[in-house]
PDB file of N, CA, C and O in Angstrom:
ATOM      1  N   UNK A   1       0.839  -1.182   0.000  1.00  0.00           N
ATOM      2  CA  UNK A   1       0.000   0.000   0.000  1.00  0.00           C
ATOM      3  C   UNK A   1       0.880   1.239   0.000  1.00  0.00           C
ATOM      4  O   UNK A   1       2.014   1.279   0.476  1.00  0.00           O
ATOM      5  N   UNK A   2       0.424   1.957  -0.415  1.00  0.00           N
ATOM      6  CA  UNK A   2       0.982   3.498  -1.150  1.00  0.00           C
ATOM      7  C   UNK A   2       0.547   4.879  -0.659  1.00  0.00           C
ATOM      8  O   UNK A   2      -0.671   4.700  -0.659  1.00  0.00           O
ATOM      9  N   UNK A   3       0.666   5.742  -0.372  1.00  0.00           N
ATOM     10  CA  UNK A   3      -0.101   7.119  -1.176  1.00  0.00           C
ATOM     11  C   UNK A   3       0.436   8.009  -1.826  1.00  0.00           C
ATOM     12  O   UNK A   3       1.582   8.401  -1.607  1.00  0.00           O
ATOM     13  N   UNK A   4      -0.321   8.454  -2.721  1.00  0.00           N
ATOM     14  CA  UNK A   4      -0.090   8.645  -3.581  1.00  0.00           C
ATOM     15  C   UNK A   4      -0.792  10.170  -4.217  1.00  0.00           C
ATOM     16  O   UNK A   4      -1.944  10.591  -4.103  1.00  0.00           O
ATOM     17  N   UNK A   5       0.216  10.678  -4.803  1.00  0.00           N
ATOM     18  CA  UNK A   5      -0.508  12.087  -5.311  1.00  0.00           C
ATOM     19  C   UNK A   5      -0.170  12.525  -6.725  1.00  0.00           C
ATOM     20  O   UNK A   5       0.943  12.585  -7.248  1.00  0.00           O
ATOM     21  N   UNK A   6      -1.130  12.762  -7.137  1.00  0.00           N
ATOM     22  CA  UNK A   6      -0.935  12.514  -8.743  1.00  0.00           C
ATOM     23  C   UNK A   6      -1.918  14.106  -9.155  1.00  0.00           C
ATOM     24  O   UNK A   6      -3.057  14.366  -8.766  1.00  0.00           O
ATOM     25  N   UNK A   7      -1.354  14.642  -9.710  1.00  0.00           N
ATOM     26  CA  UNK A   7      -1.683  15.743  -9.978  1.00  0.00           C
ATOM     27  C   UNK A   7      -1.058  16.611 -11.215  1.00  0.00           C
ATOM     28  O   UNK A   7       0.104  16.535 -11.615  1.00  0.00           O
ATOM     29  N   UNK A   8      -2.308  17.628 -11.839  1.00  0.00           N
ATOM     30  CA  UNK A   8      -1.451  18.242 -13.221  1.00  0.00           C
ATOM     31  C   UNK A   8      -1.626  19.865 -12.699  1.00  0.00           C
ATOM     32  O   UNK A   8      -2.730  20.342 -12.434  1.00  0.00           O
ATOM     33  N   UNK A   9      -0.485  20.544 -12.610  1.00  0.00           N
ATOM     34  CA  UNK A   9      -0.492  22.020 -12.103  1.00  0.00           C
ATOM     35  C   UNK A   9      -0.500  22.839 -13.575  1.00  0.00           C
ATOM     36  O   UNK A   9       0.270  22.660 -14.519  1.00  0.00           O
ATOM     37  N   UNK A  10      -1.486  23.684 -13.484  1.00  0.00           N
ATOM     38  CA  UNK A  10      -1.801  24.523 -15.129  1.00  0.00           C
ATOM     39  C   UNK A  10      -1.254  26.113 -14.655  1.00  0.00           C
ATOM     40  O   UNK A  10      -2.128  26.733 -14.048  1.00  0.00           O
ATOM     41  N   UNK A  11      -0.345  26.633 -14.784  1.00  0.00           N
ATOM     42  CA  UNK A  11       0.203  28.033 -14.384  1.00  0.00           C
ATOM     43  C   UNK A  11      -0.504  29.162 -15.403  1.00  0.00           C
ATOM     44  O   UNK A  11      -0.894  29.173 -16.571  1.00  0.00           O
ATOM     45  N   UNK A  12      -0.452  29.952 -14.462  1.00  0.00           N
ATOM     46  CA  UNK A  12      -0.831  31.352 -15.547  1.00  0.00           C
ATOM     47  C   UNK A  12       0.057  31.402 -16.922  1.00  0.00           C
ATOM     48  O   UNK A  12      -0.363  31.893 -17.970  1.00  0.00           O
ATOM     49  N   UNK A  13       0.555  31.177 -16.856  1.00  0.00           N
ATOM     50  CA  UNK A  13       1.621  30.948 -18.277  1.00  0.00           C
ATOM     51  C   UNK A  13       1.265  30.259 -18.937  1.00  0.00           C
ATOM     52  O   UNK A  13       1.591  30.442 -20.110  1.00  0.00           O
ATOM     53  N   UNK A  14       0.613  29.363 -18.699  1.00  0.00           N
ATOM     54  CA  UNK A  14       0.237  27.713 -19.315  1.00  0.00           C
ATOM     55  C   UNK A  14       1.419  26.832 -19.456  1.00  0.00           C
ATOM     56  O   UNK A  14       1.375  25.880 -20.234  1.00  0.00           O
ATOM     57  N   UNK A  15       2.714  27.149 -18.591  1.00  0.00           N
ATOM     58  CA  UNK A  15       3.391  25.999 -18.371  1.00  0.00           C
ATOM     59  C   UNK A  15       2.840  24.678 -17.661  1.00  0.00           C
ATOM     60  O   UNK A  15       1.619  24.826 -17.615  1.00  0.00           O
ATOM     61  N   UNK A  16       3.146  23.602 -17.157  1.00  0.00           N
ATOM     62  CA  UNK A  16       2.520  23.091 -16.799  1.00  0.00           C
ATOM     63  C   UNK A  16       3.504  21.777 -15.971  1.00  0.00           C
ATOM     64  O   UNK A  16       4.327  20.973 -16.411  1.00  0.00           O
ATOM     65  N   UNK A  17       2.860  22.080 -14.366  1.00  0.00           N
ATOM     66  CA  UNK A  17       3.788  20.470 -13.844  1.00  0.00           C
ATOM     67  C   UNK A  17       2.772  19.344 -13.727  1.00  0.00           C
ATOM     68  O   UNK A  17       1.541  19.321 -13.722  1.00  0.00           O
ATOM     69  N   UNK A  18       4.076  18.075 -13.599  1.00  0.00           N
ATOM     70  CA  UNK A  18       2.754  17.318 -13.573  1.00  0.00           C
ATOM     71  C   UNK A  18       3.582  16.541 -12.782  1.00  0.00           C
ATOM     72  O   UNK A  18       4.767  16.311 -13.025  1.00  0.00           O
ATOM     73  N   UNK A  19       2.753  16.012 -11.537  1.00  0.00           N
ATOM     74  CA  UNK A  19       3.355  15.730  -9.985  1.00  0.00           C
ATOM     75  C   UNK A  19       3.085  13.954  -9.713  1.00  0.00           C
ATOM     76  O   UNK A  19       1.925  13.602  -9.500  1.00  0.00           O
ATOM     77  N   UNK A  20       3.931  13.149  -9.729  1.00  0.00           N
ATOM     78  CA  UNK A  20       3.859  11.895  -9.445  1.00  0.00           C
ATOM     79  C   UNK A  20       4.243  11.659  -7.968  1.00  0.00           C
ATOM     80  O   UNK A  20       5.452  11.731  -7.746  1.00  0.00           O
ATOM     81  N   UNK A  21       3.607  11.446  -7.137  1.00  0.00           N
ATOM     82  CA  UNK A  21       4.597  11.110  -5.685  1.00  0.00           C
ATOM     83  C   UNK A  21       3.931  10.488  -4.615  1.00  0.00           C
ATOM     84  O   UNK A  21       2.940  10.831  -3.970  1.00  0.00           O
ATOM     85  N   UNK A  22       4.774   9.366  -4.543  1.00  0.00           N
ATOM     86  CA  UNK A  22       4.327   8.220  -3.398  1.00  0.00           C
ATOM     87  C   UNK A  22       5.093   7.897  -2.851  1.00  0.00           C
ATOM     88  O   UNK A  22       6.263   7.747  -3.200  1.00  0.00           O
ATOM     89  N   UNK A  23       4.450   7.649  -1.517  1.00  0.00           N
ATOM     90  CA  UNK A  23       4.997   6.995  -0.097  1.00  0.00           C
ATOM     91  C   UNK A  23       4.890   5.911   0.210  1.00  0.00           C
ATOM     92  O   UNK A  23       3.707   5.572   0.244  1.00  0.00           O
ATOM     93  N   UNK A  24       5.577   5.145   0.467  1.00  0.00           N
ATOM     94  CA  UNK A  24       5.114   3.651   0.818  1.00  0.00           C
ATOM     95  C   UNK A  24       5.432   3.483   2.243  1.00  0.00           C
ATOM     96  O   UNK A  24       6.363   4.066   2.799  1.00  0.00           O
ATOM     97  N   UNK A  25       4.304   2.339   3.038  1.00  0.00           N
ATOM     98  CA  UNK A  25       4.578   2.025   4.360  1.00  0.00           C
ATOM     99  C   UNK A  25       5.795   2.003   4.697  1.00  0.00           C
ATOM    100  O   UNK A  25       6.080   2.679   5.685  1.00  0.00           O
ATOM    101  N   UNK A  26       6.741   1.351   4.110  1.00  0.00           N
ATOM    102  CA  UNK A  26       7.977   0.898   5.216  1.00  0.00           C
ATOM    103  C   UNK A  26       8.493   2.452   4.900  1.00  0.00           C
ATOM    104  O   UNK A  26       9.673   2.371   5.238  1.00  0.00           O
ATOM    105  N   UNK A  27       8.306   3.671   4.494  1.00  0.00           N
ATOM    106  CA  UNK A  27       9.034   4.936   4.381  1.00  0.00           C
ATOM    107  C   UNK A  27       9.422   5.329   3.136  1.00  0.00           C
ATOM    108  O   UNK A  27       9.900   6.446   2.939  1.00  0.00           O
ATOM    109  N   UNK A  28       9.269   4.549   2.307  1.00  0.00           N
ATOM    110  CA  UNK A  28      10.212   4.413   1.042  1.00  0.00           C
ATOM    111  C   UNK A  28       9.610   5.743   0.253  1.00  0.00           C
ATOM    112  O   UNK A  28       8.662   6.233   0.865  1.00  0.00           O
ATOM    113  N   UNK A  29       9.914   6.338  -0.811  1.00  0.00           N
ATOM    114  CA  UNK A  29       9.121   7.470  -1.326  1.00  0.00           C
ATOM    115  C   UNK A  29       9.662   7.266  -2.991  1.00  0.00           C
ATOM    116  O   UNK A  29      10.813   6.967  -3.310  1.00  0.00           O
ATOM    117  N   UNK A  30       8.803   7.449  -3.699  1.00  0.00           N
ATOM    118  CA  UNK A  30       9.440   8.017  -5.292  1.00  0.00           C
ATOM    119  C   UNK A  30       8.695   9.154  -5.879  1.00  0.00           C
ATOM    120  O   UNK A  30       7.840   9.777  -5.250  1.00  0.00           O
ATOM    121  N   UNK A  31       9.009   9.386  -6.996  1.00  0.00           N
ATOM    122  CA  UNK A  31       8.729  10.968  -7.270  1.00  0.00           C
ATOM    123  C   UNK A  31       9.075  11.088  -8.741  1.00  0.00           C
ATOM    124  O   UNK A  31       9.781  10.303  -9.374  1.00  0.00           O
ATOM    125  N   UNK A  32       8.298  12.509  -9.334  1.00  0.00           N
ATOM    126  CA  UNK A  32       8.889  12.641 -10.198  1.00  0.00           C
ATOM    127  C   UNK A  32       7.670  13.930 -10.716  1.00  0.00           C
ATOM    128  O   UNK A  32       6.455  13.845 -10.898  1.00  0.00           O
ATOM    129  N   UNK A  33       8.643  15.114 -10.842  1.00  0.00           N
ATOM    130  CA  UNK A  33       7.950  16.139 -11.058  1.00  0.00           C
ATOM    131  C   UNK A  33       8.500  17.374 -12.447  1.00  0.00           C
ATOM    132  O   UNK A  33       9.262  18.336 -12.355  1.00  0.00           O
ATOM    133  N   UNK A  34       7.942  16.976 -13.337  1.00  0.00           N
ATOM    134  CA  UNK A  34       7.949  17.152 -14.577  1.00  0.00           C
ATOM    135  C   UNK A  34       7.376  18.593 -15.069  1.00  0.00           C
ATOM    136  O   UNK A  34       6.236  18.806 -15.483  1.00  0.00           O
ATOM    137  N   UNK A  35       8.355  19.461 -14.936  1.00  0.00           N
ATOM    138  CA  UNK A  35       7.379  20.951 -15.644  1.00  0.00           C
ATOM    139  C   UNK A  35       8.088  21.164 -16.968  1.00  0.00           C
ATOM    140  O   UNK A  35       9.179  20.773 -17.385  1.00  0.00           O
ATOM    141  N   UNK A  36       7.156  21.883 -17.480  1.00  0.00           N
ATOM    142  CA  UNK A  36       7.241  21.636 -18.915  1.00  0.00           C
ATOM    143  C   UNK A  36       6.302  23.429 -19.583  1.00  0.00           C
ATOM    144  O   UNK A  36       5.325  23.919 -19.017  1.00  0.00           O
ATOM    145  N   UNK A  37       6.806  23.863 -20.506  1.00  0.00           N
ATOM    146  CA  UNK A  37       6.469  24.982 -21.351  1.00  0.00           C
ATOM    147  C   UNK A  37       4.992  24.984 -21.708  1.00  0.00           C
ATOM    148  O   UNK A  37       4.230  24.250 -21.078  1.00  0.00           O
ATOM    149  N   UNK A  38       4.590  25.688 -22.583  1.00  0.00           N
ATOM    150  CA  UNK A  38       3.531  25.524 -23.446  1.00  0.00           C
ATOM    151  C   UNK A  38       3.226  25.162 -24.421  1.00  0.00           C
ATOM    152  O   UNK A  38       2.167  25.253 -25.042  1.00  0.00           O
ATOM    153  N   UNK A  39       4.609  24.497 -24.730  1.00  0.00           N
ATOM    154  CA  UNK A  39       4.774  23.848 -26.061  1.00  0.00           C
ATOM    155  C   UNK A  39       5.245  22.064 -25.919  1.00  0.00           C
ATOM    156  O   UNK A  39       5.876  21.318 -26.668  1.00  0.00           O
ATOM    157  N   UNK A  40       4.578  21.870 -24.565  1.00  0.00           N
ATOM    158  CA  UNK A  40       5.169  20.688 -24.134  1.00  0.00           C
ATOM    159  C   UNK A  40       6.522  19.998 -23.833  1.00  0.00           C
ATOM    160  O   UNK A  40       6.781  18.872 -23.408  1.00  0.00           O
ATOM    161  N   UNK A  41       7.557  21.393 -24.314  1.00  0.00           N
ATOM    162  CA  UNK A  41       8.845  21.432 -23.714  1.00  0.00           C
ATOM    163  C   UNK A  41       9.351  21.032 -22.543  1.00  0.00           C
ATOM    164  O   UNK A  41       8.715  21.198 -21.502  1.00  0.00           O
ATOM    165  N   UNK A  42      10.587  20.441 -22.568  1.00  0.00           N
ATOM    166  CA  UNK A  42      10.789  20.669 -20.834  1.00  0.00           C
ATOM    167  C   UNK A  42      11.806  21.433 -20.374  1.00  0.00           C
ATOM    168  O   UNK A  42      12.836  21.775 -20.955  1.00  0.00           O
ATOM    169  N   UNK A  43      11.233  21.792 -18.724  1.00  0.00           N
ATOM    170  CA  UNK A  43      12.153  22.961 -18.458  1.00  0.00           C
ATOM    171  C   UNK A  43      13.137  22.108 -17.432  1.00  0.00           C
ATOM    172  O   UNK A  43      14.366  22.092 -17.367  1.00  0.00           O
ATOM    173  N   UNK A  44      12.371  21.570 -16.838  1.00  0.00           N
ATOM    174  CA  UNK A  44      13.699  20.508 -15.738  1.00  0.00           C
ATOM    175  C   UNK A  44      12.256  19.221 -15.169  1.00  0.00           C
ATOM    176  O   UNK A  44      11.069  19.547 -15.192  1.00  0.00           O
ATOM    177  N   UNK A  45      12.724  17.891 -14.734  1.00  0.00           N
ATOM    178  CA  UNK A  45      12.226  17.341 -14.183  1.00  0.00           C
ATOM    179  C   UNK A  45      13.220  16.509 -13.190  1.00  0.00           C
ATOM    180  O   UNK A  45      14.383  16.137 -13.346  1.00  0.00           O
ATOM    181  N   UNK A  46      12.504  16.395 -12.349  1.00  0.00           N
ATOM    182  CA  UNK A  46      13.396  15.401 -10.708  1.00  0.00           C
ATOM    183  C   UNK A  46      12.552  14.354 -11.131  1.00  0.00           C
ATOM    184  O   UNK A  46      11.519  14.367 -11.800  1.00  0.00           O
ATOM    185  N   UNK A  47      13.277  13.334 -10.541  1.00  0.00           N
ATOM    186  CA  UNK A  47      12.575  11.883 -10.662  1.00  0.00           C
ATOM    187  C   UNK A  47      13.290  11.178  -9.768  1.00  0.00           C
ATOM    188  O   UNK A  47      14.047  11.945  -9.174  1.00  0.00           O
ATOM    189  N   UNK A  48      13.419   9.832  -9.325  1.00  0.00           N
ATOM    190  CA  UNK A  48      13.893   9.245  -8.298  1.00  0.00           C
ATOM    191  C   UNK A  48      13.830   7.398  -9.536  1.00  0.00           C
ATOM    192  O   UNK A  48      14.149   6.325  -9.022  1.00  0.00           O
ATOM    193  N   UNK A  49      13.498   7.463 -10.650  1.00  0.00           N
ATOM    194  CA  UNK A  49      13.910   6.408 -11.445  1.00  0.00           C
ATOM    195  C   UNK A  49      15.275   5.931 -11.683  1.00  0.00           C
ATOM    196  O   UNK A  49      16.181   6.668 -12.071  1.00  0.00           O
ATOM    197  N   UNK A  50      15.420   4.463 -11.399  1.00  0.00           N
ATOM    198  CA  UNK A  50      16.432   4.326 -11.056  1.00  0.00           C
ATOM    199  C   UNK A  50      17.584   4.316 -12.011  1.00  0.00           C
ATOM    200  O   UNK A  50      18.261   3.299 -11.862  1.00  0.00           O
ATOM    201  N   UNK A  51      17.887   4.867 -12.649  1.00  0.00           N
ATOM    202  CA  UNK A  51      18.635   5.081 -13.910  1.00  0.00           C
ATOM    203  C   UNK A  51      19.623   5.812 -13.186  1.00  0.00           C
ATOM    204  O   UNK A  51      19.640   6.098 -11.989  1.00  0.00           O
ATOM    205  N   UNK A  52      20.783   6.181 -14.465  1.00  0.00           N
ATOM    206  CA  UNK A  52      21.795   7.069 -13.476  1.00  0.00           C
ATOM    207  C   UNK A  52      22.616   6.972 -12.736  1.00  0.00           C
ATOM    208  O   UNK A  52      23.140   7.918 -12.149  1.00  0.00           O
ATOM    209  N   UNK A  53      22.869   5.923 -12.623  1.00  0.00           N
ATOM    210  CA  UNK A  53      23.606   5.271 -11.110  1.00  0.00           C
ATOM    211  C   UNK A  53      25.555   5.492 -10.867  1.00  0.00           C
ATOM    212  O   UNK A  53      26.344   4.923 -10.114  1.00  0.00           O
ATOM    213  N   UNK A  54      25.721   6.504 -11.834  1.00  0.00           N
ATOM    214  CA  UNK A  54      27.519   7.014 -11.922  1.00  0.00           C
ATOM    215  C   UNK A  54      26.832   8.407 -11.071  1.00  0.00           C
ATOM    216  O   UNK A  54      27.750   8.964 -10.470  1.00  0.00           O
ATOM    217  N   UNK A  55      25.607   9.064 -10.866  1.00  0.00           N
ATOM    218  CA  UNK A  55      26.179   9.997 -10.059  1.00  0.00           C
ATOM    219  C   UNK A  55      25.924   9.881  -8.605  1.00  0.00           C
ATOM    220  O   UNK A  55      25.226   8.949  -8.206  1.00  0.00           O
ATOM    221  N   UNK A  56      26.392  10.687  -7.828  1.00  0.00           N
ATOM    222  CA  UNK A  56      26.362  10.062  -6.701  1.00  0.00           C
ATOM    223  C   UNK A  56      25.489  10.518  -5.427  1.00  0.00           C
ATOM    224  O   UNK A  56      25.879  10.289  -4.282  1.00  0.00           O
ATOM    225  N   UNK A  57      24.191  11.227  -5.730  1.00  0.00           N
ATOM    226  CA  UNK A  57      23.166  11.517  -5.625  1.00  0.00           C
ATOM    227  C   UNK A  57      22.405  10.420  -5.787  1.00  0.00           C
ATOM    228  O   UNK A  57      21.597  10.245  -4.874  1.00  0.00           O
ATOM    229  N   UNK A  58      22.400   9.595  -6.684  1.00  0.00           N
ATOM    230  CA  UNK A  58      21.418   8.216  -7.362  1.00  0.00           C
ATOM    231  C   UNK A  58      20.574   7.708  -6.140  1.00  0.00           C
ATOM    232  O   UNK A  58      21.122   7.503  -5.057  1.00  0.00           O
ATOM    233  N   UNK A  59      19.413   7.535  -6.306  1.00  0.00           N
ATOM    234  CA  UNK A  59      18.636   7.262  -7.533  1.00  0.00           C
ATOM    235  C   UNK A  59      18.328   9.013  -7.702  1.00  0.00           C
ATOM    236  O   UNK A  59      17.892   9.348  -8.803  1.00  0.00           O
ATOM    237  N   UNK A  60      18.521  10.031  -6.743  1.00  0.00           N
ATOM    238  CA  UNK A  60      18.106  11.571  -6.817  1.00  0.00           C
ATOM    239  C   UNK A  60      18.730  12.469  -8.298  1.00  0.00           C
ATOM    240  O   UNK A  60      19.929  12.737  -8.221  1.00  0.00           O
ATOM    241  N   UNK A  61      18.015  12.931  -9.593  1.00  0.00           N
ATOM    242  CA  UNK A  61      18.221  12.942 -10.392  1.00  0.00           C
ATOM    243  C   UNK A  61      17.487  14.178 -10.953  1.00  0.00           C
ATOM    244  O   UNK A  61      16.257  14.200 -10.898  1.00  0.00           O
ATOM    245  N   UNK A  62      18.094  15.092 -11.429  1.00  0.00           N
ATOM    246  CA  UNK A  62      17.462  16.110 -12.102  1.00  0.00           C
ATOM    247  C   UNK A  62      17.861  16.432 -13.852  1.00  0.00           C
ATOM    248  O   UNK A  62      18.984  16.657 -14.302  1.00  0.00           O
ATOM    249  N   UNK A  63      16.501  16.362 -14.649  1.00  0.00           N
ATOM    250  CA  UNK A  63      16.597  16.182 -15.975  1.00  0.00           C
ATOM    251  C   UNK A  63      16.562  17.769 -16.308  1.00  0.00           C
ATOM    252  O   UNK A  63      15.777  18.558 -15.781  1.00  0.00           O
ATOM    253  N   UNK A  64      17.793  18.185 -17.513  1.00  0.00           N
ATOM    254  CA  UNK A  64      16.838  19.572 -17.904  1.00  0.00           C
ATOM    255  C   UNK A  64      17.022  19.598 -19.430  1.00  0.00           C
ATOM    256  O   UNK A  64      17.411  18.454 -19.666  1.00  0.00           O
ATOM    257  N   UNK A  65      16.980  20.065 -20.255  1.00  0.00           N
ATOM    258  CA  UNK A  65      16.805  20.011 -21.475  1.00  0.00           C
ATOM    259  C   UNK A  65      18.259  19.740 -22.262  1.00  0.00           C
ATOM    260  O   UNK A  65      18.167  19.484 -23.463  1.00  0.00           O
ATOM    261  N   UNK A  66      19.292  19.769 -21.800  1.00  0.00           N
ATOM    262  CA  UNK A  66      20.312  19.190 -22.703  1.00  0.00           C
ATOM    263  C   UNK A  66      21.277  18.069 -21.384  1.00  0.00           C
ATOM    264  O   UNK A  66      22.358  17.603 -21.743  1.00  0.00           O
ATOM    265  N   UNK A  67      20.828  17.805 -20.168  1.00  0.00           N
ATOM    266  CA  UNK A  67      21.613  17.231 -19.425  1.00  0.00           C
ATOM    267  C   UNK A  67      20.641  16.165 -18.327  1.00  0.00           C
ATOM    268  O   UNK A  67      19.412  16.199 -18.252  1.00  0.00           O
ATOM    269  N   UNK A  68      21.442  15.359 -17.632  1.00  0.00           N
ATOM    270  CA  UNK A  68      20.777  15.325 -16.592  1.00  0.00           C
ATOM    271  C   UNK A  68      22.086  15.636 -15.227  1.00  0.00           C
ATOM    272  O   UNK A  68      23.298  15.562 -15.430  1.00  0.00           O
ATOM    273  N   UNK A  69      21.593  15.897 -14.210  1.00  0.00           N
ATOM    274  CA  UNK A  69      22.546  16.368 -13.156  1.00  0.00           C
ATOM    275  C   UNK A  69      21.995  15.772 -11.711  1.00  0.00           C
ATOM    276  O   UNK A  69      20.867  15.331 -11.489  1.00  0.00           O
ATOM    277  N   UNK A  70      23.123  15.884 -10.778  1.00  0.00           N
ATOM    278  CA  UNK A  70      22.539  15.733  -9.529  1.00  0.00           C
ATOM    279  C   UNK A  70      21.438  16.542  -8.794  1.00  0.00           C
ATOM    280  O   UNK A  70      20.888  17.532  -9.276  1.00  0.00           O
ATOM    281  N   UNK A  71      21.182  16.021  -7.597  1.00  0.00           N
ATOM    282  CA  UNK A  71      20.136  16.639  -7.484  1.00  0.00           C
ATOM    283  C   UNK A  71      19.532  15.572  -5.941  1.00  0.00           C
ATOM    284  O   UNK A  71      19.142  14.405  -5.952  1.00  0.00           O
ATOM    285  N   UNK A  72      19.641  16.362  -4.968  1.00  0.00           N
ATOM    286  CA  UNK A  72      19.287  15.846  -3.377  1.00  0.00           C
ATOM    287  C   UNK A  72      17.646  15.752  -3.576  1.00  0.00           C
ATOM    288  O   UNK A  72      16.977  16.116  -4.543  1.00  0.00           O
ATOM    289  N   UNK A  73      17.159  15.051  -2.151  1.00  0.00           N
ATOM    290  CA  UNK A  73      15.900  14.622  -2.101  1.00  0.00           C
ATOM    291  C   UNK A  73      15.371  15.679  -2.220  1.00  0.00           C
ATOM    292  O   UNK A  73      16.108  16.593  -1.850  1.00  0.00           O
ATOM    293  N   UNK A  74      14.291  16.033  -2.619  1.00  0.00           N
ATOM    294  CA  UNK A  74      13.171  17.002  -3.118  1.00  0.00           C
ATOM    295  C   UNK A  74      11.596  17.093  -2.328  1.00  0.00           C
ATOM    296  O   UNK A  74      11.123  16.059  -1.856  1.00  0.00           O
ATOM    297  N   UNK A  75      10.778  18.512  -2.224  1.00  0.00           N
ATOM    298  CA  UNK A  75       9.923  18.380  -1.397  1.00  0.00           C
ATOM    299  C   UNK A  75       8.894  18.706  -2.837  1.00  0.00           C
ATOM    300  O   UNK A  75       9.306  18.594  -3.991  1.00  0.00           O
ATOM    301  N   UNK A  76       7.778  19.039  -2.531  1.00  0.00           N
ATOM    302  CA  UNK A  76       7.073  20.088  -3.474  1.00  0.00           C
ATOM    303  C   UNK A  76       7.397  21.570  -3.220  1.00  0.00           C
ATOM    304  O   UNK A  76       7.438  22.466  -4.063  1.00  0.00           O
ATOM    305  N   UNK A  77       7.625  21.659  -1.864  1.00  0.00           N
ATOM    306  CA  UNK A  77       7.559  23.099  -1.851  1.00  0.00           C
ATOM    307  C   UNK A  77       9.064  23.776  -2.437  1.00  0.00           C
ATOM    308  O   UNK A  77       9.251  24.958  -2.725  1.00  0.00           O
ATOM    309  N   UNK A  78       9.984  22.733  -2.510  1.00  0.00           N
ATOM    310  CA  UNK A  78      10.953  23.162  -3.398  1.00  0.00           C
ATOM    311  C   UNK A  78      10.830  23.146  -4.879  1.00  0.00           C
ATOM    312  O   UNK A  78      11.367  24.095  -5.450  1.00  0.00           O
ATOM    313  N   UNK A  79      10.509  22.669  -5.275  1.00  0.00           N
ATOM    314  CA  UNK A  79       9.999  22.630  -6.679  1.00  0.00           C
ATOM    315  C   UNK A  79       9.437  23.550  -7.690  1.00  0.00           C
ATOM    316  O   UNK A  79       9.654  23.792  -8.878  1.00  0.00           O
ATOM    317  N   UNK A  80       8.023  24.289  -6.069  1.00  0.00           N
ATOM    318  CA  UNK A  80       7.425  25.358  -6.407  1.00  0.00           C
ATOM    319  C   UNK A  80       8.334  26.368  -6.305  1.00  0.00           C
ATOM    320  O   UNK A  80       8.339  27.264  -7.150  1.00  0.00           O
ATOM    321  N   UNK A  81       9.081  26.357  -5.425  1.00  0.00           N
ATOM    322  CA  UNK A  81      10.082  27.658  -5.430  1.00  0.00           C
ATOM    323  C   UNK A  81      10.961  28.279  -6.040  1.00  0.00           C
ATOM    324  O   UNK A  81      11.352  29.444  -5.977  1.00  0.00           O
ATOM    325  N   UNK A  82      11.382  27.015  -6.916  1.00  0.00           N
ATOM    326  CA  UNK A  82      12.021  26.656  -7.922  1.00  0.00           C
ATOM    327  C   UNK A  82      11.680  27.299  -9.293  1.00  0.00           C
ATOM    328  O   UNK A  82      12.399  27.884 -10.103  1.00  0.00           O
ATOM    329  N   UNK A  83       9.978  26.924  -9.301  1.00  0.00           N
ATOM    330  CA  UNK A  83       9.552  27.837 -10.525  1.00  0.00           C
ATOM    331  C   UNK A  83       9.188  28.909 -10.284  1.00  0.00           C
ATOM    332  O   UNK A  83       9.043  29.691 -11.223  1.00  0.00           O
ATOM    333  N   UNK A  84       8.894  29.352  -8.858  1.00  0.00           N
ATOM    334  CA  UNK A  84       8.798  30.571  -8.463  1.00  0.00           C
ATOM    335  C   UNK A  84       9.609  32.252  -9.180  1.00  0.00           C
ATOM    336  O   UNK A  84       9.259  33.361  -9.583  1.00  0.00           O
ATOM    337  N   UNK A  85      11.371  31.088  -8.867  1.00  0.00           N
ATOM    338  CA  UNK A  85      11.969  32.027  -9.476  1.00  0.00           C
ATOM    339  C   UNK A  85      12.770  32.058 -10.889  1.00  0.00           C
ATOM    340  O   UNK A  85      13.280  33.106 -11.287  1.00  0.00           O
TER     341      UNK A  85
END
């Protein structure tokens, strides 16, 4: 058993995130929060998929349009703050 929050954020801009994130009983968590342009572009996404595994952050992973990079555990409210600025 899980919970789970699944959600699509529509910005005044019409960029748009779209929020995957679950908890599992024993603590465990994955994620993956995907914002993206108006042209379905992307601007950066975090994910916790386990790919990646030379950096040393892994499975913690941040995608942005020509790279992917490290990137520590993540909240939402960082995320938002993130696009904030």
């Amino acid at each position: 058993m899980s919970y789970e929050l699944i959600a699509t954020v529509i910005f005044n801009n019409t960029n748009e995130l779209h929020i995957h994130d679950y908890l599992f009983l024993d603590g465990k968590r994955k994620y993956a929060y995907h914002y993206q342009d108006n042209t379905g572009q992307l601007i950066f996404r975090y994910d916790t998929a386990s790919h990646f595994k030379q950096l040393s952050t892994y499975p913690y992973h941040k995608h942005l349009p020509d790279k992917v990079v490290e990137s520590n555990v993540l909240t939402i409210e960082k995320v938002f703050a993130e696009i904030a600025t």
